[in-house]
DSSP file (Angstrom, degrees, kcal/mol; ACC not computed):
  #  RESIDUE AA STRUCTURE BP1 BP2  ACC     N-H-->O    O-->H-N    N-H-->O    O-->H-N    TCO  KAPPA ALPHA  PHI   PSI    X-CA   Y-CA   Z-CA
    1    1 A X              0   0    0      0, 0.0     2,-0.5     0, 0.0     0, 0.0   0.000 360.0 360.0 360.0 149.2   27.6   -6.8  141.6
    2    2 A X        -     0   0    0      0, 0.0     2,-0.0     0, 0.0     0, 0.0  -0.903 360.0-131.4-121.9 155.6   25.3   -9.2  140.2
    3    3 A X        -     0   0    0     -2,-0.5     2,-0.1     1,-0.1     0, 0.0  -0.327  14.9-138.8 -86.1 158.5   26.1  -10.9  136.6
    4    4 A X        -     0   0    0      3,-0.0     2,-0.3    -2,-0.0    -1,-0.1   0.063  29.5-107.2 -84.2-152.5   23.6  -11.0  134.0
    5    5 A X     >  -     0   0    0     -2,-0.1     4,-2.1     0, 0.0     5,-0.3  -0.976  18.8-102.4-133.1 139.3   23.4  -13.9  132.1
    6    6 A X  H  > S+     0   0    0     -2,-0.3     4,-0.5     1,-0.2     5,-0.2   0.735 115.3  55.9 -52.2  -8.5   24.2  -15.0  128.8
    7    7 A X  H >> S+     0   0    0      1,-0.2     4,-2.4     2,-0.1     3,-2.0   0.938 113.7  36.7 -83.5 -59.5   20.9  -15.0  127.6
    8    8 A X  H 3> S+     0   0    0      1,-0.3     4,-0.6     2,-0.2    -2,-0.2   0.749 108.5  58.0 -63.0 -19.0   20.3  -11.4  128.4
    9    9 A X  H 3< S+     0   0    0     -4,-2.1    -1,-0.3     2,-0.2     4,-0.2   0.533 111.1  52.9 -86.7   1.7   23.5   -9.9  127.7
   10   10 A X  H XX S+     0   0    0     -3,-2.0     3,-3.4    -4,-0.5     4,-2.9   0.903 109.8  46.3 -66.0 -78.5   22.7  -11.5  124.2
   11   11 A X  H 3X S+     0   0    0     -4,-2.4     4,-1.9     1,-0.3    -2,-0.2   0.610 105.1  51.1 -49.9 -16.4   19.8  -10.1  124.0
   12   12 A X  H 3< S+     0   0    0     -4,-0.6     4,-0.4     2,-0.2    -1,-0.3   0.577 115.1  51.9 -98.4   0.0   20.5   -6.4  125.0
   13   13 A X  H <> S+     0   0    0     -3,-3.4     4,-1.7     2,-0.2     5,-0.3   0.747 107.8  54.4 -91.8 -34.6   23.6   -6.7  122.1
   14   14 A X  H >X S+     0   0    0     -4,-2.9     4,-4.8     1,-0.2     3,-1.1   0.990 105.5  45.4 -33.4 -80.0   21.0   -7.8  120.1
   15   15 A X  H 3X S+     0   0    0     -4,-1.9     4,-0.8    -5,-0.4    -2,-0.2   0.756 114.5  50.7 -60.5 -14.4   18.6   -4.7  120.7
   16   16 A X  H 3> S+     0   0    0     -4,-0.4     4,-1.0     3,-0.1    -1,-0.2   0.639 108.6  54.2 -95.0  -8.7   21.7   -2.2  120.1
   17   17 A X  H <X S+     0   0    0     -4,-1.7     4,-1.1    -3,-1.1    -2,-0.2   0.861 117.2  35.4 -74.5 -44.4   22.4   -4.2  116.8
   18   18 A X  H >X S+     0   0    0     -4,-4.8     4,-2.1    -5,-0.3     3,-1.0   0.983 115.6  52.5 -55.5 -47.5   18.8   -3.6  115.6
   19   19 A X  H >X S+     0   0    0     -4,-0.8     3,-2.7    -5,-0.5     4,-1.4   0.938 119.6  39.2 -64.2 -53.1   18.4    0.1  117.1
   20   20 A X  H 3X S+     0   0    0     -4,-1.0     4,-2.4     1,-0.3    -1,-0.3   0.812 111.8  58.5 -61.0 -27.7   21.8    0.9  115.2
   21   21 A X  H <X S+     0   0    0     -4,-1.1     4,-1.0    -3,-1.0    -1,-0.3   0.822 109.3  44.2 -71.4 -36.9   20.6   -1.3  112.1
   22   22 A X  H << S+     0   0    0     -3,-2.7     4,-0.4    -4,-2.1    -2,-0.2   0.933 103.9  62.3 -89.4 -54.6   17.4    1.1  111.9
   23   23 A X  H >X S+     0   0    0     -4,-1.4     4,-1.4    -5,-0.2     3,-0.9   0.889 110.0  43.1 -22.8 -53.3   19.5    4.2  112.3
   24   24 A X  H 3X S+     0   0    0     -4,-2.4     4,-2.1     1,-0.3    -2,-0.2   0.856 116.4  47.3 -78.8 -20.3   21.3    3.1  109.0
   25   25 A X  H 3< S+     0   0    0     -4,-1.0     4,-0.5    -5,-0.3    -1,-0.3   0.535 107.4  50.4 -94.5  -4.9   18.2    2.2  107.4
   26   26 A X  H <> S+     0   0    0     -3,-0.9     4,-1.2    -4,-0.4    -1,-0.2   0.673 115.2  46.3-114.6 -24.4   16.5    5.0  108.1
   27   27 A X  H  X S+     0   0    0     -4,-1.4     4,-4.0     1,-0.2     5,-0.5   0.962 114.3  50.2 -74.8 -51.6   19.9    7.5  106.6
   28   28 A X  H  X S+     0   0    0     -4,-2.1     4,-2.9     1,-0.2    -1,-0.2   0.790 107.8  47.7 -43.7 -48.1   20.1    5.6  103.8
   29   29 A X  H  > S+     0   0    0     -4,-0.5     4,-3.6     2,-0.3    -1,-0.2   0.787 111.0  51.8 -15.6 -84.3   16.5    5.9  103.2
   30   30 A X  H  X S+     0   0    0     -4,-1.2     4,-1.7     1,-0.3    -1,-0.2   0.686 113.9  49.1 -35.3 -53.3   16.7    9.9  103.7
   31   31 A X  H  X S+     0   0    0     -4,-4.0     4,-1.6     2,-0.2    -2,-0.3   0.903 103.4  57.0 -70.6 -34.8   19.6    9.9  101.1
   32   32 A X  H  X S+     0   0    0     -4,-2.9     4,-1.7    -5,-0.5     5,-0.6   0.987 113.0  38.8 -61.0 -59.6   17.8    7.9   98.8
   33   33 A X  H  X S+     0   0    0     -4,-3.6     4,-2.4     2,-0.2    -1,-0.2   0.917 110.2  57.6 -36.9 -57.6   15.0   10.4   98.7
   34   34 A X  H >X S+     0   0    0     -4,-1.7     4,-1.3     2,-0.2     3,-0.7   0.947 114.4  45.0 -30.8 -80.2   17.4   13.5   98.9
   35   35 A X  H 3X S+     0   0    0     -4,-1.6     4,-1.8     1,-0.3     5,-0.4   0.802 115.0  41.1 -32.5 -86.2   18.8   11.8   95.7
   36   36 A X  H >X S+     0   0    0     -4,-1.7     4,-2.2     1,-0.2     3,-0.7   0.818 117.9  52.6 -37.4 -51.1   15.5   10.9   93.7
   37   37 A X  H <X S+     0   0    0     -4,-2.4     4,-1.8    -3,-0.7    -2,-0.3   0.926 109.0  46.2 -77.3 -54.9   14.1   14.5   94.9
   38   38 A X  H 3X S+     0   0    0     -4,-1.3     4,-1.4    -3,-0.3    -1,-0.3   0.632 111.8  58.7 -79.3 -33.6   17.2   16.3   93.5
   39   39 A X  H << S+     0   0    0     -4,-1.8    -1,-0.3    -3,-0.7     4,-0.3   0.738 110.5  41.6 -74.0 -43.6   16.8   13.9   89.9
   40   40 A X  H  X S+     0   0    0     -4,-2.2     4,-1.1    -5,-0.4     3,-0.5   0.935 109.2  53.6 -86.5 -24.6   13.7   15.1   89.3
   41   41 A X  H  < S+     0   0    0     -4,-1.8    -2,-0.2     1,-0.3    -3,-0.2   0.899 119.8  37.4 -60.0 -45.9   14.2   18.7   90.1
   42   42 A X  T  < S+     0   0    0     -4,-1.4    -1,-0.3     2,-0.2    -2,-0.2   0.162 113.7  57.8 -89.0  10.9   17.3   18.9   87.6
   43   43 A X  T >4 S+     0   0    0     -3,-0.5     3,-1.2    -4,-0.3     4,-0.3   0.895 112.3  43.9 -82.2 -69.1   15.3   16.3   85.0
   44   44 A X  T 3< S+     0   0    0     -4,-1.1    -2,-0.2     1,-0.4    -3,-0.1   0.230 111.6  48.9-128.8  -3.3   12.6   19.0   85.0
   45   45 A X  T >  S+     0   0    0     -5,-0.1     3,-0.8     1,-0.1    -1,-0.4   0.416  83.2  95.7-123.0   8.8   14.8   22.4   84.6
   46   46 A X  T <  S+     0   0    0     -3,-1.2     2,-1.0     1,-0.2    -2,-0.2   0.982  93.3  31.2 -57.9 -59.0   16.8   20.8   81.7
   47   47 A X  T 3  S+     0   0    0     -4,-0.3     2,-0.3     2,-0.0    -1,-0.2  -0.167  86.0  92.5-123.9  68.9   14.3   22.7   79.2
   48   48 A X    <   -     0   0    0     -2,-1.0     2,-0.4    -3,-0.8    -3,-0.0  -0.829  57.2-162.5-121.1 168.6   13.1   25.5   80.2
   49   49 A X        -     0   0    0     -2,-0.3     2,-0.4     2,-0.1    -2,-0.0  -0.923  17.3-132.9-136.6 157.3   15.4   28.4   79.0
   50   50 A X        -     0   0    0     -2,-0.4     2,-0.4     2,-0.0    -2,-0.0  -0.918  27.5-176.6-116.6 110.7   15.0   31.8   80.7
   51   51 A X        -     0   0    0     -2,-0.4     2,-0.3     0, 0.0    -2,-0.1  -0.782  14.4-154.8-122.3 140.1   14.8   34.4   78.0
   52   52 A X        -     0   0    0     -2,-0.4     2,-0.1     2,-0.0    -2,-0.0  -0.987  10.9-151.3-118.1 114.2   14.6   38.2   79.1
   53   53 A X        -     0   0    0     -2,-0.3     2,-0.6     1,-0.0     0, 0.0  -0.418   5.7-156.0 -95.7 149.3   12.6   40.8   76.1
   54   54 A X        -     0   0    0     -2,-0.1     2,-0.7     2,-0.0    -1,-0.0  -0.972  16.0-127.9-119.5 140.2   13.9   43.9   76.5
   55   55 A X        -     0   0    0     -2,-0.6     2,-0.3     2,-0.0    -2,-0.0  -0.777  22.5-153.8-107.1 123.2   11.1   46.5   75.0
   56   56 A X        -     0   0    0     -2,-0.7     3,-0.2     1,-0.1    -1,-0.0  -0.599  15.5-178.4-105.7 138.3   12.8   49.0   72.2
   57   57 A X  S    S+     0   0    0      1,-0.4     2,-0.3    -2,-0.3    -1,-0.1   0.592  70.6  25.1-110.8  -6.7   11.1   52.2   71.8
   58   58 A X    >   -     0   0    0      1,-0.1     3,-0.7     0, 0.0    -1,-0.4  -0.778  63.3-154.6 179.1  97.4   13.2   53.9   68.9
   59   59 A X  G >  S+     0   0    0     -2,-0.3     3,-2.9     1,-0.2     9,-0.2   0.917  89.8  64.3 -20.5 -77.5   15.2   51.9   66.5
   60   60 A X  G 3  S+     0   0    0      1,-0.3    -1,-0.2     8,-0.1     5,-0.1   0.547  85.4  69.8   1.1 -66.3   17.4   54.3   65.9
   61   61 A X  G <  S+     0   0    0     -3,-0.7     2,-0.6     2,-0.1    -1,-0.3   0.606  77.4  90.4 -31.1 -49.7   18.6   54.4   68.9
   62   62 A X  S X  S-     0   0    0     -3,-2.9     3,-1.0    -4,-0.3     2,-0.3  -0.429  75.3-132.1 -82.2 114.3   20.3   51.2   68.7
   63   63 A X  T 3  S-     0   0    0     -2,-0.6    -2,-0.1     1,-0.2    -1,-0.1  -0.517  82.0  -4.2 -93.2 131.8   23.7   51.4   67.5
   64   64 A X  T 3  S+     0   0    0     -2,-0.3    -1,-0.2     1,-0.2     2,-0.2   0.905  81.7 167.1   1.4  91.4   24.3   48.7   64.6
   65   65 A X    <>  -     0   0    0     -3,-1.0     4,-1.3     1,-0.1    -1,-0.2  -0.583  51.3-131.7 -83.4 145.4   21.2   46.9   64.6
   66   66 A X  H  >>S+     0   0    0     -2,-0.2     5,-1.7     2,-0.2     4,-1.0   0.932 117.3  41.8 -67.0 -48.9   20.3   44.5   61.7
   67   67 A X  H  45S+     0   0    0      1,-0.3    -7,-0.1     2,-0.2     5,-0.1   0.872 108.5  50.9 -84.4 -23.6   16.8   46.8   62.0
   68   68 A X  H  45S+     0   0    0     -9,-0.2    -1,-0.3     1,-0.2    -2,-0.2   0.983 113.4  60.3 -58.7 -58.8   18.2   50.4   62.5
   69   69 A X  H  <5S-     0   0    0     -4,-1.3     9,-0.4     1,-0.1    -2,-0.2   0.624 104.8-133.4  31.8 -89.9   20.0   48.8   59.3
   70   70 A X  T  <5 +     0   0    0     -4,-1.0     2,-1.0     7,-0.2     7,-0.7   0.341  55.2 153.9  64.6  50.8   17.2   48.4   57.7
   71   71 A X  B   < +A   76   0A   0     -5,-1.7     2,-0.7     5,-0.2     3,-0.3  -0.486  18.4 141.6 -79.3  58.5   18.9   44.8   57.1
   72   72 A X  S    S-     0   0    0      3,-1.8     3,-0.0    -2,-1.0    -5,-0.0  -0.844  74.3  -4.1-119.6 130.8   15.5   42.9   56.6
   73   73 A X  S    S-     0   0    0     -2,-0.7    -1,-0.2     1,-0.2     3,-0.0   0.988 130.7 -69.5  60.5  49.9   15.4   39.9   53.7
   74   74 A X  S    S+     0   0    0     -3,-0.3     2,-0.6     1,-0.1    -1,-0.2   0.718 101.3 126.3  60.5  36.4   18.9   41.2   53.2
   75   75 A X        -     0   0    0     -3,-0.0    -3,-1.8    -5,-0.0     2,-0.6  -0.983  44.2-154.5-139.3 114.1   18.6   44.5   51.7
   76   76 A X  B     -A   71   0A   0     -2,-0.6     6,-0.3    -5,-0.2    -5,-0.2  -0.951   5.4-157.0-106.0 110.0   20.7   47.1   53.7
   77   77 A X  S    S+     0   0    0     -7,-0.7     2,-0.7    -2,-0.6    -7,-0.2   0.665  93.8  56.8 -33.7 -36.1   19.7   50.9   53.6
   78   78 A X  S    S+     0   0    0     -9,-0.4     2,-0.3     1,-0.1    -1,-0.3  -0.514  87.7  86.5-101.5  83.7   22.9   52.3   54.5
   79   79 A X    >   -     0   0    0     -2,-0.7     3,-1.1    -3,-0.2    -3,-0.2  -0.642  57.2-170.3-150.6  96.7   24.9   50.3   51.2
   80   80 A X  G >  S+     0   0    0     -2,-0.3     3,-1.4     1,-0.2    -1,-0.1   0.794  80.0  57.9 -67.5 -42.2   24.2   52.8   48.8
   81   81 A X  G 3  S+     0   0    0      1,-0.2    -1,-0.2     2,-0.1     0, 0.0   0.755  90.7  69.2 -60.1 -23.7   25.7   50.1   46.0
   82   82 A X  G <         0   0    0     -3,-1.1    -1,-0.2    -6,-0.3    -2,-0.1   0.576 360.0 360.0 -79.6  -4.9   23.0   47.3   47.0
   83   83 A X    <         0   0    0     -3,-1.4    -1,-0.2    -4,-0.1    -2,-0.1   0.556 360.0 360.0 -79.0 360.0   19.9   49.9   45.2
C-alpha cells in the first residue's frame, strides 16, 4: 500500500470540509426562502375575508328575519303596540 502524504491527506479533508460546508449553506439557504416565501403568503391573506352572499328570493320565507320582520329603522310590523 502506498501512503499519501500529509499534504494531500490535508487537502482531501479539506475538500470534504468545504463539499459538506456547501451542503449546509445551500439547506440553510432553502430554509431561509421556504421561511421568507411562507411570511409573505400569510402577511398577504391576513385581510382578505371570504364572504359567501346567499341570493333570497321570498322574504317570507325566512323564518325570523329582521326583514320578514319588517324590522327596518326599528319599527317592527308584527308588534301590534309599536303603531
Amino acid at each position: 500500500m502506498e501512503e499519501k502524504g500529509l499534504a494531500l491527506e490535508l487537502l482531501s479533508d479539506y475538500k470534504r470540509a468545504n463539499k459538506r460546508q456547501f451542503i449546509i449553506i445551500i439547506v440553510i439557504l432553502v430554509m431561509w426562502f421556504l421561511t421568507i416565501g411562507y411570511l409573505v403568503y400569510t402577511l398577504n391573506d391576513i385581510g382578505t375575508i371570504e364572504t359567501t352572499a346567499q341570493e333570497i328570493q321570498d322574504v317570507d320565507s325566512i323564518d325570523n328575519s329582521n326583514i320578514a320582520n319588517g324590522d327596518i329603522n326599528g319599527y317592527d310590523k308584527t308588534n301590534k303596540d309599536s303603531n
